[in-house]
Residue, then its C-alpha position, 0 to 999 in steps of 0.5 A: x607819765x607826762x603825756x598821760x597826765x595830758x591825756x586825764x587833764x584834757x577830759x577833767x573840768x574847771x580846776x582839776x583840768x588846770x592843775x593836771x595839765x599844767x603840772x604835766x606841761x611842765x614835767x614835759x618842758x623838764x623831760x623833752x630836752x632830755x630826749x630832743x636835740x639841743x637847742x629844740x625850746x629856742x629853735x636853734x637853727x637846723x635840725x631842732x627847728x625841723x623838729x619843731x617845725x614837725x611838731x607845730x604841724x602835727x598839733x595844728x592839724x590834729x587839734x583842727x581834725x578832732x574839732x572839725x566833726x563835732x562842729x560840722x554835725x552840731x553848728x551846721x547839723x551834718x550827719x556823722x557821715x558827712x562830717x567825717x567825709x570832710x576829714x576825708x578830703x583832707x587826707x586826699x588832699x595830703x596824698x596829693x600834696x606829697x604827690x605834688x613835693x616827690x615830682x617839683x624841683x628841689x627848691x633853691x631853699x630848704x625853708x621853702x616847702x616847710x614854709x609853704x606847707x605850714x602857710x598853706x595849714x594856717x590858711x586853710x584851718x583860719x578858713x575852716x573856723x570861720x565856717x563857723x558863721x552859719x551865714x557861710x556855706x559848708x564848701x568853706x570847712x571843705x576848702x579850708x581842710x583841702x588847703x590844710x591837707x595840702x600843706x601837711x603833704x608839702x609839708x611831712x615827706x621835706x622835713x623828713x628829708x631834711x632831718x636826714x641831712x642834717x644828721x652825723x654819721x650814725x645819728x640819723x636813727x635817733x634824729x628821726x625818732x626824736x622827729x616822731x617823738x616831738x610830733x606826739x608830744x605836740x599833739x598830745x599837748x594840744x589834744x589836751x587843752x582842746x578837749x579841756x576847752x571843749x569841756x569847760x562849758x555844759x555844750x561846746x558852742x562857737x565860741x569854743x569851737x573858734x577859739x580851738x581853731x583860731x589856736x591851730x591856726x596860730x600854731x601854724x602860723x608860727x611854724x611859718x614864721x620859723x621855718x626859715x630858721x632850718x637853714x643854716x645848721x650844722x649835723x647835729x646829734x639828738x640830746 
């Protein structure tokens, strides 16, 4: 019910979009610890900051990727086909990126591709938003979204690892579906309040377009600054 008040809120305007996603953020903070692994709203150390981890990744980059398109074709008057072929370069890039994580040596820490994967999305979708500057050639948003997508496949392919390390005998089915759980309903969280953004005025321009952006990035960045918090848990089971 939650995450389809999500869904309605983010295409309504003005008092109606706050109302609706408000009430359905708050039904979600009630219902998500139900279905997530204790400790998951403060990060506890281990699995619920992997989970979360997970979901700060999903909602920067989707919220990036629904933006990237509209902006391209009307700020930088790209064709809907030159658009979406930036989004492309961000998929070629995630698959490298999980090329690259299947072949590098373990690294001493569990911390340290999480880190690098979200540090590599905030820095890239904060490039992207400053192709917003008309004065900046569209090479910009297509590095940036390179850079975004390496991450995300540094990113994905450890912290499913290291949800099943960190699970009890038997509880790795529900940790990884409580892993999937928290990714929809981040990104279903941020969609939201982007399409609310979008729509609060008659055109979206820059200026709503950045601060989308700028909101990605920060969601990022702050699963860079928590990523250390996956070491250092114990098995623990979801609920």
């Amino acid at each position: 019910m939650s995450a389809a008040l999500l869904h309605i809120g983010g295409q309504q305007r003005g008092a109606t979009a706050v109302a609706l996603i408000a009430l359905a953020v708050t039904g979600l903070l009630v219902c998500a610890p139900r279905l997530l692994p204790a400790g998951f709203l403060r990060a506890a150390r281990g699995l619920p900051t992997v989970i979360g981890l997970r979901g700060l990744a999903s909602a920067a980059f989707v919220g990036a990727e629904v933006v990237i398109p509209l902006m391209l074709s009307r700020e930088r008057g790209l064709s809907p086909t030159a658009a979406g072929l930036v989004l492309t370069v961000g998929a070629l890039a995630w698959s490298a990126g999980s090329w690259i994580q299947g072949r590098i040596p373990v690294p001493a820490s569990r911390a340290s591709l999480p880190r690098v994967g979200l540090s590599c999305i905030t820095v890239g979708t904060a490039t992207v938003a400053l192709s917003v500057r008309p004065e900046l050639p569209v090479a910009v948003a297509v590095l940036g979204w390179a850079v975004a997508g390496l991450g995300m496949g540094l990113l994905y392919p450890s912290l499913s690892v290291l949800t099943l390390e960190l699970s009890a005998p038997g509880e790795q089915g529900r940790n990884s579906s409580s892993l999937q759980l928290g990714d929809s309903l981040f990104a279903a969280t941020v969609l939201a309040l982007t399409g609310a953004v979008l729509a609060a005025g008659s055109t979206p321009g820059p200026a709503s377009y950045a601060v989308t952006l700028a909101v990605a990035a920060g969601l990022a960045l702050l699963g860079a600054l928590l990523a250390g918090r996956v070491v250092g848990g114990n098995p623990s089971p979801a609920g």
